[in-house]
N, C-alpha and C positions, 0 to 999 in steps of 0.2 A: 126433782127431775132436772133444772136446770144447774141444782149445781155438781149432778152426775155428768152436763153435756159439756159444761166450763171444762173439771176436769178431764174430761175425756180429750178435749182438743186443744189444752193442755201440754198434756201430755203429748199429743201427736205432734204438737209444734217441738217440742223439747227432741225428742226422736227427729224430727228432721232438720232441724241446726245442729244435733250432735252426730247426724250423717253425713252432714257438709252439705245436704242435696241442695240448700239455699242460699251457698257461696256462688258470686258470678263466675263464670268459667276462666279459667286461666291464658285460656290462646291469646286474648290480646295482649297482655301484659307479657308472655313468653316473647310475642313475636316482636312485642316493639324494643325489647331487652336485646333480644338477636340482633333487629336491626341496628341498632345504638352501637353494639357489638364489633359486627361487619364493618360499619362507616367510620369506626374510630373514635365513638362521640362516647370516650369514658367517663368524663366530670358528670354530661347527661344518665349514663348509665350507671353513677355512684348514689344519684338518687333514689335509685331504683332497690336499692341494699335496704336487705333485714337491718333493723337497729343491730343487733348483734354486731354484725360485718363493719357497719360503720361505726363502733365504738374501736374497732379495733385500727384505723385508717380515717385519714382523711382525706378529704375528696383531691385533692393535690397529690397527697400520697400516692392511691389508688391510681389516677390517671399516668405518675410518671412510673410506677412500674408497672402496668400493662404495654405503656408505650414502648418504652426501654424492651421489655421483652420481647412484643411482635418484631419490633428494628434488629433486636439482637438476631432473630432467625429471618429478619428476612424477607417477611411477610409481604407478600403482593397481591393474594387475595384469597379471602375468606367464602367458604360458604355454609351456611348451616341451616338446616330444618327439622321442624319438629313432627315424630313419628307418632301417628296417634293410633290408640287401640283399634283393633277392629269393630268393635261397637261405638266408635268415636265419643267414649262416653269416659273420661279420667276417673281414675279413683283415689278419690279425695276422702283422707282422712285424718282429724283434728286436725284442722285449718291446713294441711299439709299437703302435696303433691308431688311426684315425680315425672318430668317430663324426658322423654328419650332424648335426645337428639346426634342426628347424623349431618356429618357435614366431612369438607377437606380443608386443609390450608395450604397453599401453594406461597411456596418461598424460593427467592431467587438464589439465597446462601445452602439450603440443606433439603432440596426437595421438595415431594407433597409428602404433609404430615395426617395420619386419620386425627379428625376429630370427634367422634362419637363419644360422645360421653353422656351425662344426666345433668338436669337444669333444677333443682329442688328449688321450690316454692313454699311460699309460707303465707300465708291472710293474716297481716295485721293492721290495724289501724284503718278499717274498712277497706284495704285496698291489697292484693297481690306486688309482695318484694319477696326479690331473688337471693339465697342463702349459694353467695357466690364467693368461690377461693380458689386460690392456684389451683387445685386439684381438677380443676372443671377447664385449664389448660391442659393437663397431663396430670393423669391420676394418681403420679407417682409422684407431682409436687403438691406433697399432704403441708408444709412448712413455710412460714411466711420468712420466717432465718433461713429456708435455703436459696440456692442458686441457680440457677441453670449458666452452665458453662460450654461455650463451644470452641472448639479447639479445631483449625484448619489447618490440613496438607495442602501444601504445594503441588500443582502439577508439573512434571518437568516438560515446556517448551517444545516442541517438533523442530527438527534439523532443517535445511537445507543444503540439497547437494547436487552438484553438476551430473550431466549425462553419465559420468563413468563413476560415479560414488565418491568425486571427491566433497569435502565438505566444503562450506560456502559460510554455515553461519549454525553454531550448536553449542552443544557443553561444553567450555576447555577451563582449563585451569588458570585461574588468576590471584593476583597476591596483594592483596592489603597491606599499604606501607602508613607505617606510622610510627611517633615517637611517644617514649615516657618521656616528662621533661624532666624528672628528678636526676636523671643519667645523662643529661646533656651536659656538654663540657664548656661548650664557646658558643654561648646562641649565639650571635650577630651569623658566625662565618657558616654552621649547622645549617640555618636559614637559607642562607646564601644559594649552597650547596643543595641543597634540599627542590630552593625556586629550579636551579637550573635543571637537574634532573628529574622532577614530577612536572615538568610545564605548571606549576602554579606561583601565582604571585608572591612575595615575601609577606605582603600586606596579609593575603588571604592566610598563609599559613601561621601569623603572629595570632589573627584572630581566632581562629581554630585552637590552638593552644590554650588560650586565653579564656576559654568557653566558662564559665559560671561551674559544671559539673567535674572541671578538668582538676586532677590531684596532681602532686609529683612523682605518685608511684603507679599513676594508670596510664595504660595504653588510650594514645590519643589518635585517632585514624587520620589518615591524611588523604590518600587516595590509592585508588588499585589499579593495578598495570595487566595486560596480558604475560602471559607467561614467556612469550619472546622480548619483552620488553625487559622482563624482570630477568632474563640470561644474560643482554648486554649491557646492562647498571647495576647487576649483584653487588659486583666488588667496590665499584666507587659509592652504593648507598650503604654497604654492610660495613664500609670504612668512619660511619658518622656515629660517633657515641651516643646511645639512648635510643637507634631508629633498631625498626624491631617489623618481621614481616610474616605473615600468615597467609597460609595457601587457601584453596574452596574454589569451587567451582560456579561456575558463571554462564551467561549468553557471552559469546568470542565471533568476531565477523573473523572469518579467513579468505573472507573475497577480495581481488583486484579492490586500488580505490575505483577504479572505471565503471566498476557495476555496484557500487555502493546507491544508487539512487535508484537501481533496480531491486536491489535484496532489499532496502531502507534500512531502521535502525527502530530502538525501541525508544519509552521516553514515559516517565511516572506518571501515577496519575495523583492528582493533587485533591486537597478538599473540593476547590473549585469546581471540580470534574468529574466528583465521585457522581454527582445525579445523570450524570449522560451513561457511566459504566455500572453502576451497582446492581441493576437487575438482570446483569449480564453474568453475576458470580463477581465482580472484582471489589476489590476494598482499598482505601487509601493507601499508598507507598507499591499496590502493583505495578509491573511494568507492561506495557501493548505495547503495537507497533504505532508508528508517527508515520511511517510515509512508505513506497515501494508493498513490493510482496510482504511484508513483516505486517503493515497496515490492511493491506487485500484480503490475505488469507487469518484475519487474525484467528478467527474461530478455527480454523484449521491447524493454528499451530498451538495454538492457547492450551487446548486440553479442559480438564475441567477437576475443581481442587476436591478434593473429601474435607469431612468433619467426621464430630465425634461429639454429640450431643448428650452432657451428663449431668446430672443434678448432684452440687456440692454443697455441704455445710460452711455454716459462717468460717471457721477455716479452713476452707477448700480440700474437703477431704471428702472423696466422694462415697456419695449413698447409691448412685445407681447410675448404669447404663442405658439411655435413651435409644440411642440411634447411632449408627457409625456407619460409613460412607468411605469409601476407598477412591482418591484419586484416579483420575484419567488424565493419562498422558498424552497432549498432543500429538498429531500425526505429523510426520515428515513432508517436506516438499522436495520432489525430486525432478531438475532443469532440464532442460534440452542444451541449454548450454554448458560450453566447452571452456574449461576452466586455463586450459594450458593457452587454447586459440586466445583467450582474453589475456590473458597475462602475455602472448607476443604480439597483442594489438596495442596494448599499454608502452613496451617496450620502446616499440618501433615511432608512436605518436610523441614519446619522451615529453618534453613540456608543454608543448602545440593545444592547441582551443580544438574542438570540436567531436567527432562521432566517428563512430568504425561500426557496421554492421555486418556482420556474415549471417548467411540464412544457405537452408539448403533446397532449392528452389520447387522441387516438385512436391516435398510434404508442409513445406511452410515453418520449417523447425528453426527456428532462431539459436544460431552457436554462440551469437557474439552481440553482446549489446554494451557498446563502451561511450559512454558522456565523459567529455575531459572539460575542464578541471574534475575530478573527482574527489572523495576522502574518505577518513577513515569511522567507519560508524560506531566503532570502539570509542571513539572522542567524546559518545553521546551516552556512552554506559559506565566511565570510570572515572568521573567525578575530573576532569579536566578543568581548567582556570577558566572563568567564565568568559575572560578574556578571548579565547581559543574558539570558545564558540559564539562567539560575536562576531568571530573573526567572518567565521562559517560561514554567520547567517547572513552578513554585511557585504562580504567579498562582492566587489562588483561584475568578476569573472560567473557569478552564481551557481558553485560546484553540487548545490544543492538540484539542481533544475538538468533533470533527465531530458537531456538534449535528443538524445535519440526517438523519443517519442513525443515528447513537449514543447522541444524546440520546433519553431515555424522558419523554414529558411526560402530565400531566393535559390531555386533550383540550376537558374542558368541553363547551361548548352546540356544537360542532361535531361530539358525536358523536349528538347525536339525529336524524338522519337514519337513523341506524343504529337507534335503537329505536320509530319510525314504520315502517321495513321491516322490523323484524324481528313488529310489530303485523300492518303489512301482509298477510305473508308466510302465517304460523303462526297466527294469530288469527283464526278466518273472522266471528266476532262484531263485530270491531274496525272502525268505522263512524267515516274520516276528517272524513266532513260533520257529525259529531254535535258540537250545540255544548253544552260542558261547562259548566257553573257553578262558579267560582272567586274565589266573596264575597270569601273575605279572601288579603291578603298571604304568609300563613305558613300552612303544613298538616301532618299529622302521622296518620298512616294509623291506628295503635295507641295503645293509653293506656300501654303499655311501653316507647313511647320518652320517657318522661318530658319533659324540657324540649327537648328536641331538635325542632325544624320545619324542614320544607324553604322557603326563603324567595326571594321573585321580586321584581325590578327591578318598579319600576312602571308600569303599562299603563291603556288606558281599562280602564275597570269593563262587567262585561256578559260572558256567557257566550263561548268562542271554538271555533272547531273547527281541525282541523290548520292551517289558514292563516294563522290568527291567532296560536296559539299558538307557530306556525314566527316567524313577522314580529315577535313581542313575543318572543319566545325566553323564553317562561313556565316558568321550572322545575317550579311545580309542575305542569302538564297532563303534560308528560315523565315525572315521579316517578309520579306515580299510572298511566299506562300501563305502566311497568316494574313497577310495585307489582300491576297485575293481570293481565299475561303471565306472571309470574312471569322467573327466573334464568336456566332450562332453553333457553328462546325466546332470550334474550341470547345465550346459550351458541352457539344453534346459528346464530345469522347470525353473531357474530363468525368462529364457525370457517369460515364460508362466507365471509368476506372476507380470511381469511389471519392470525388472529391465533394466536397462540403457532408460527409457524410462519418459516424464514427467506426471508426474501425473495430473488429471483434476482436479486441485483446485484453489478456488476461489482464493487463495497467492501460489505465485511462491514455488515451492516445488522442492529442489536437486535431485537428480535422482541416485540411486542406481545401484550398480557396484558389481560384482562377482570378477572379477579378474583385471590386466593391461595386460592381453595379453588372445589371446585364439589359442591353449590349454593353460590351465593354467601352468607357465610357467614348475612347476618339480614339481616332489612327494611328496615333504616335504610339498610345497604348497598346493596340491589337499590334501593331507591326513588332513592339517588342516583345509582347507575348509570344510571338512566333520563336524566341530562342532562349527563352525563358528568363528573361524579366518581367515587364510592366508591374503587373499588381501581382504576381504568381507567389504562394508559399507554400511550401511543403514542410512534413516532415518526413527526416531522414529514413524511419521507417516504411512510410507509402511510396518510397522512391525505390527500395529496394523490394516491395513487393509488383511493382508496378513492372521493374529489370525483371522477374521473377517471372512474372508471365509469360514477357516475349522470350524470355531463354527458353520458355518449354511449351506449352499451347498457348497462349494469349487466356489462360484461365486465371484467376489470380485467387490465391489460396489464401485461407485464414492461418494468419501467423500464429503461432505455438509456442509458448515457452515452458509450460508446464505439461513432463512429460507423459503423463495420464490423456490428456486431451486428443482427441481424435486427430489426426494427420492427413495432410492433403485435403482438407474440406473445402467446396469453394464458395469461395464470398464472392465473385463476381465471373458470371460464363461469360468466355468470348467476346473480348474486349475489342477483338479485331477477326477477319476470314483466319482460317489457317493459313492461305496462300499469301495474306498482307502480315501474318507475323513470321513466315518463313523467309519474308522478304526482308523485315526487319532482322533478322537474325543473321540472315546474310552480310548486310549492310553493316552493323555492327560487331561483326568478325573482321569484316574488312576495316573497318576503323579503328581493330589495335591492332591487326598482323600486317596491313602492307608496311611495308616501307617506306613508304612518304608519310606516311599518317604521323601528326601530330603527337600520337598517344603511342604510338609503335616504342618507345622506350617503355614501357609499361608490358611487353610483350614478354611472354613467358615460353618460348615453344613447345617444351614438355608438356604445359596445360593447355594445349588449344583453347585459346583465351576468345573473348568476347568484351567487347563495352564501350562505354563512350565518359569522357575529360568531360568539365562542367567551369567556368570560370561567373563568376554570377558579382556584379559589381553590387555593392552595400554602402551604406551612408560615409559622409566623411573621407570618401574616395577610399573604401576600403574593398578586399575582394573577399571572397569564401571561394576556395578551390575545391572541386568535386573529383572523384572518380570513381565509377561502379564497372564493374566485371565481374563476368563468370566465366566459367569451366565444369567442362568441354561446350565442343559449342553444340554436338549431337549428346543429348540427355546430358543435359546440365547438372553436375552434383554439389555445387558451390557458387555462392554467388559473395561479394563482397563490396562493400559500401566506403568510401571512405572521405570524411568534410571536414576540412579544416578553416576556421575561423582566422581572419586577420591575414590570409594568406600572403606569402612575400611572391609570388612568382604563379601567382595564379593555380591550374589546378599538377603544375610540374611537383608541389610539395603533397600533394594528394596520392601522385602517379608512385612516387619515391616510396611513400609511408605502405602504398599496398603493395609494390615489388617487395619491399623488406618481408611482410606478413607471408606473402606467398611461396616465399623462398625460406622461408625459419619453419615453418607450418609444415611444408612438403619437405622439407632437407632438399633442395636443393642447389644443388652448388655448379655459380655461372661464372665462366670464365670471365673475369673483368674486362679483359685486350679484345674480346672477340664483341663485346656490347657495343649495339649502335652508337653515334653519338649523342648525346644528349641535346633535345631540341630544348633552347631558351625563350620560345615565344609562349606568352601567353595563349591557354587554350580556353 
């Protein structure tokens, strides 16, 4: 009888180890496999291999080609889990399992990949190991000799182009110049010839030549020129024995230099750099933008590259098609700006330091945004002498530094509009029609500013009220108004025009400042703040949205440069009554059309003009000459900014540089014999 029940249960144990039913369940071992997976921890997860697997690999092996291969696509994150029967009960047979699992992988080079596949398990050695091989990547890499191969398209770059579809900065044709040197005849004078016409050093181009890879019968690249470049040096580089040049198409800036630090320029990226762009799509030797709209909008111009994901044999001969991806081509950008206005705002500033802006004052549309020194962004995409762009980036003039919106300038006599509204405003005593007595030349509020006077260009003699003192741009009338509003009143119209505050534009814009302290800090201070000195800085652009208001309701609109963006929005209601910017608009007309005014050589008749001179003194006894006007003076349709740095005559080379603009812009043609005289006093 007992050795009936022996074998009976026997038997029953034999029957249930050859059912698997007394194997431990596989979930932990699956999931700690996945995790290991997911985190990247492959040396950890090579322990986990059937003997099999790891005869074939070792644990070094294994790790550097799973690494290699996630890197290769891209991999930024994993997900996987394991799908269990609906009786959560696995079917385990001869030590053997199959586990479902579902997952995705998201990669920053080609997508989300599915990853569902099967995790086959195996019980040996008392413990669950994973019978793991490419194929459990992609089911169709059955082959430890094959490859996965991915092959990227390019997307081609978004344009940019000014209000009327001219281009600014897109595809153009450029031309690779370079020599074999087996066909050279005279290196020394070749050389020569070569530095002066490529702007590259002799130095730079011997080493070039000279490269470890370089033969005598291969083409050795040198540099690429824009296709205007390569019409006016054909002849004299196609006259050098051995120089040899090939077309292709390229990024080409065709903007003014003046709006070069608006468009910006492009610039590699480097190993260095690759961790801040790669999960962005980009790989080492692409180009983005560096600075301006090329930098802003980069995803907008970028576009987005294709591949083509295939599995090849040990000699690259493919076995299958994975996955293909078609490029996207970035989108275009298209300006508010006026490509022709900028190119006669360039003209007319010819070599001169500073800023031209035109706007059009009731939608906020920016025509004209010109920083001088400017250059060429071409310099920064065709391999130029390094020399060149050191030059750039060294220049002490800073052609790099978008003056128009970056630059922080002393405003001068263009900001007393602002301390008449802020009298206006906040001052109910303040009586524009009262004409002031202003004996002498220089004035001086306290006997505490010792030798210190506020000192004014010279005017008739004879008391003046707002009109006159707008028209003769009298500092002292301005000083002694700010002298008896007091700081607090400054304080509070500037902040009602947006100062210390950032502006809403499409590029980063400096933010304007009234003082370094509040109150400001002593009287000498507020009194010059009254005609815009003391501590006062601006940028050129808040000074022409600031003229933009009073030309049309004291409303001041969000500047525009990017033609898509909504038009006329405003950034700041009612800076002033209707009745105190009607009043300003008045006053402001009169101070370019009478005839004594100061700024009346600036007068246009045909354009019912508006505006007011700015002479603003700067370190070193140096000045910045201003001038801003608009037209007409009912519904304003142009408004025009113009600062010149280092001024010789104060803001007369200002007044000069916007009559040019305004008369090339509008064609109009002034009879020379009939123009006022030219007034020489500083304004």
């Amino acid at each position: 009888m007992k050795k009936k029940f022996f074998l009976c249960l026997l038997v029953f144990l034999l029957m249930f180890f050859v059912s698997g039913c007394g194997l431990p369940e596989p979930d932990e071992a699956a999931q700690l496999f996945l995790s290991r997976l997911i985190n990247e921890q492959y040396e950890e997860m090579y322990q986990m291999l059937t003997n099999e697997i790891k005869a074939e690999m070792t644990s070094g092996s294994f790790a550097s080609y799973y690494r290699n291969f996630y890197d290769k696509l891209g991999k930024t994150r994993l997900t996987l889990e394991m799908v269990k029967p609906n009786d959560e009960k696995w079917d385990i047979q001869d030590n053997r399992v199959r586990i479902p699992i579902e997952g995705m992988m998201l990669t920053w080079r080609v997508g989300d990949l599915s990853m569902n596949q099967t995790l086959k398990m195996i019980y040996e050695e008392k413990e669950w190991r994973i019978d793991w091989q490419p194929r459990n990547i992609f089911p169709q890499l059955t082959n430890l000799n094959h490859q996965l191969e991915i092959t990227r398209t390019t997307a081609q770059r978004g344009g940019i182009y000014d209000r009327l579809g001219y281009e600014l900065a897109g595809l153009g044709k450029i031309y690779q110049i370079g020599m074999v040197p087996g066909k050279m005849e005279n290196w020394d004078a070749s050389i020569n010839t070569l530095s002066e016409l490529l702007d590259l050093s002799p130095a730079k181009i011997e080493k070039t030549l000279q490269q470890k890879w370089v033969r005598l019968d291969l083409f050795v690249p040198l540099r690429s020129i824009t296709n205007e470049e390569w019409l006016s040096k054909r002849d004299d580089l196609l006259e050098i024995p051995g120089l040899l040049a090939s077309s292709s198409e390229s990024r080409v800036y065709y903007s003014p230099y003046s709006l070069a630090q608006t468009i910006g320029y492009l610039g590699e990226i480097n190993q260095n750099e690759l961790k801040d762009w790669e999960k962005e799509g980009y790989e080492v030797g692409d180009w983005v933008g560096r600075a301006g709209l090329e930098e802003k909008f980069e995803k907008t111009l970028a576009g987005k590259p294709g591949y083509m994901i295939r599995i090849v044999d040990e000699n690259g001969k493919e076995q299958l098609m994975i996955k293909f991806t078609r490029s996207m081509n970035g989108n275009d950008l298209f300006l508010t700006i006026d490509k022709t206005l900028q190119q006669i705002a360039e003209s007319a500033m010819a070599e001169r330091r500073g800023v031209v802006i035109a706007m059009a004052p009731q939608t906020g549309e920016v025509l004209t945004l010109a920083s001088f020194p400017g250059y060429d962004g071409n310099e920064f995409l065709f391999g130029r002498s390094s020399t060149r762009l050191k030059e750039i980036l060294n220049d002490p003039f800073s052609p790099l530094l978008n003056r128009t919106i970056q630059g922080k300038y002393i405003p001068g006599s263009t900001f007393k509009p602002l301390t008449v509204l802020a009298a206006l405003e906040l001052v109910s005593e303040y009586d524009f029609s009262k004409k002031v007595e202003i004996p002498e030349d220089t004035w001086r509020a306290e006997s505490g500013w010792g030798s210190y006077r506020v000192k004014r260009v010279s005017r008739p003699v004879g008391p003046v009220d707002l009109y006159g003192a707008m028209k003769w741009s009298d500092n002292i009338y301005f000083a002694q108004l700010a002298y008896q509003i007091g700081s607090e009143h400054l304080f509070t119209i500037s902040e009602r025009v947006g100062f210390e505050e950032q502006i809403p534009f499409a590029l980063d814009v400096a933010t304007s400042s009234l003082s370094s302290s509040r109150p400001i800090a002593n009287s000498i201070l507020l009194a010059d703040s009254g005609y815009g000195q003391g501590q006062i800085l601006m940028t050129p652009l808040h000074i022409a949205m600031i003229y933009s208001a009073i030309a049309t309701d004291g409303k001041i609109r969000q500047p525009v440069i990017l033609s898509n963006e909504e038009q006329g929005s405003v950034w700041k209601d009612a800076i002033g009554t209707i009745e105190n910017i009607d009043l300003l608009q008045d006053v402001l007309k009169v101070t370019v059309q009478d005839e004594e005014a100061f700024a009346h050589k600036a007068n246009i008749p045909q354009l019912d003009m508006a505006g007011k001179t700015g002479t603003a003194q700067i370190e070193n006894g140096k000045e910045m000459g201003w001038f801003v006007c608009y037209h007409p003076v009912q519904d304003p349709e142009f408004l025009l900014l113009v600062g010149i740095e280092d001024a010789k005559h104060g803001s007369k080379e200002a007044i000069e540089v916007a009559r040019e603009i305004l008369l090339e812009y509008y064609q109009i043609n002034i009879d020379k014999k009939q123009e006022s005289a030219t007034k020489e006093e500083n304004i």
